[in-house]
C-alpha positions in Angstrom: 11.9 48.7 6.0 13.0 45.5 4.7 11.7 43.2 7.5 8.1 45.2 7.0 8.1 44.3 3.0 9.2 40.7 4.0 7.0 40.0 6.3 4.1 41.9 4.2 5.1 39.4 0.8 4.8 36.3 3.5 1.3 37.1 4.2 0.3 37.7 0.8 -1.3 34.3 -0.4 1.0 33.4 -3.3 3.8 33.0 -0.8 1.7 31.3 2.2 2.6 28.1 3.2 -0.9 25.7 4.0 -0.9 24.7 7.2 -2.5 21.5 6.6 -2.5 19.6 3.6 -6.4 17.9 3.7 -6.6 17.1 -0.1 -4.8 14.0 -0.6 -5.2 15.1 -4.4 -4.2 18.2 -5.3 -1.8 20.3 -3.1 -2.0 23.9 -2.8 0.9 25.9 -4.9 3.0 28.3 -3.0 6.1 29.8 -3.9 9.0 30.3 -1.4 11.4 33.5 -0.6 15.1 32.1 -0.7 17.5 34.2 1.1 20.6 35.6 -1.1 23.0 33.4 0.7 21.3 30.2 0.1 21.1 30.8 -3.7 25.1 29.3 -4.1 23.6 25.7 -3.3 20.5 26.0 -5.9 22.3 25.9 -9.4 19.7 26.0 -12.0 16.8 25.9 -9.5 14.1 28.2 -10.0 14.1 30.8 -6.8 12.2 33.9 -5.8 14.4 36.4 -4.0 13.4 40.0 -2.3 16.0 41.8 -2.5 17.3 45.2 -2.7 18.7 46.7 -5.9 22.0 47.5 -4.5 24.5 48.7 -7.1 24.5 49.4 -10.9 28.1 49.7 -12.5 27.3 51.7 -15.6 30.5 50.7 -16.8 30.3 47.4 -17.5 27.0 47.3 -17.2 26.6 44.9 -13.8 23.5 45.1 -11.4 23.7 43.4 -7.7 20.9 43.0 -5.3 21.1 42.6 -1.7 19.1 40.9 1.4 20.4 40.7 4.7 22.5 37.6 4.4 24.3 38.4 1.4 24.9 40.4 -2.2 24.8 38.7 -5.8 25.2 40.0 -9.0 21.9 39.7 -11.4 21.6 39.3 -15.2 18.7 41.4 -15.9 19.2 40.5 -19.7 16.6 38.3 -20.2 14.4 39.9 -17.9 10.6 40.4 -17.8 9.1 43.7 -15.9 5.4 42.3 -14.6 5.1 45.7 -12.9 5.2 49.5 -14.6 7.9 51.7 -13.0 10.9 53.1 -12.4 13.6 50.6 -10.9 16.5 52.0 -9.2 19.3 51.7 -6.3 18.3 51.3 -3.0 15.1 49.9 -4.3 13.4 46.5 -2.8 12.2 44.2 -5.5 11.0 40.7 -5.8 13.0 38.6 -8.9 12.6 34.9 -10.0 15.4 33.2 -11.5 18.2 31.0 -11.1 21.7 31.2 -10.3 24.1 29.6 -13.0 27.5 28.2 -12.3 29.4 31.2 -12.8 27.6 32.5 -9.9 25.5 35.3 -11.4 21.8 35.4 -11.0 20.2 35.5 -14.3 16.5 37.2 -13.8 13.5 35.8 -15.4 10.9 38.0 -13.7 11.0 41.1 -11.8 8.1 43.3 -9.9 7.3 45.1 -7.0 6.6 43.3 -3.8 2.7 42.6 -3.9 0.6 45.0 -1.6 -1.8 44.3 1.3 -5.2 43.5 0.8 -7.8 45.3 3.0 -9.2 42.2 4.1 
């Protein structure tokens, strides 16, 4: 299921890479998945991560996420919901942020992966 819904947000336009860069000008935005393991070496970098919502601690109140290379704990404080819905464990999402020094992802955007166009 997770290699389906990454492989479906890689098609979708926002995240496609140009294959050639013709316009010396102005180049083509994109934004890039980063895998959960990589996010260590990007302090303060802003990241987009699908990952899976993994465990909630209702305790002390701490959400991780998961991929297949690793699990981080998220700060969903500061958060913004672009999509309408119910999220829960054991549910793949797509979040931009950027991990701070004390190792903890802080959130700035949440959704649902995008869906397939018909095209």
């Amino acid at each position: 299921r997770f290699f389906f819904l990454r492989r479906r947000v890689q098609r979708n336009k926002l995240f496609l890479k140009p294959a050639l860069n013709l316009s010396s000008g102005a180049s083509q935005q994109y934004f890039e998945l980063t895998e959960v393991s990589a996010l260590l070496g990007c302090v303060g970098e802003s990241k987009f991560i699908l990952c899976m919502i993994s465990t909630v601690d209702h305790e002390d109140g701490k959400v991780y996420v998961e991929d297949l290379s690793g699990t981080v704990e998220v700060d969903f404080a500061a958060c913004h919901f672009t999509t309408d819905g119910f999220y829960t464990e054991n549910m793949i999402v797509l979040v931009e942020g950027s991990m701070q020094p004390g190792g903890v992802f802080l959130a700035s955007a949440c959704a649902f992966p995008p869906l397939d166009s018909l095209e």
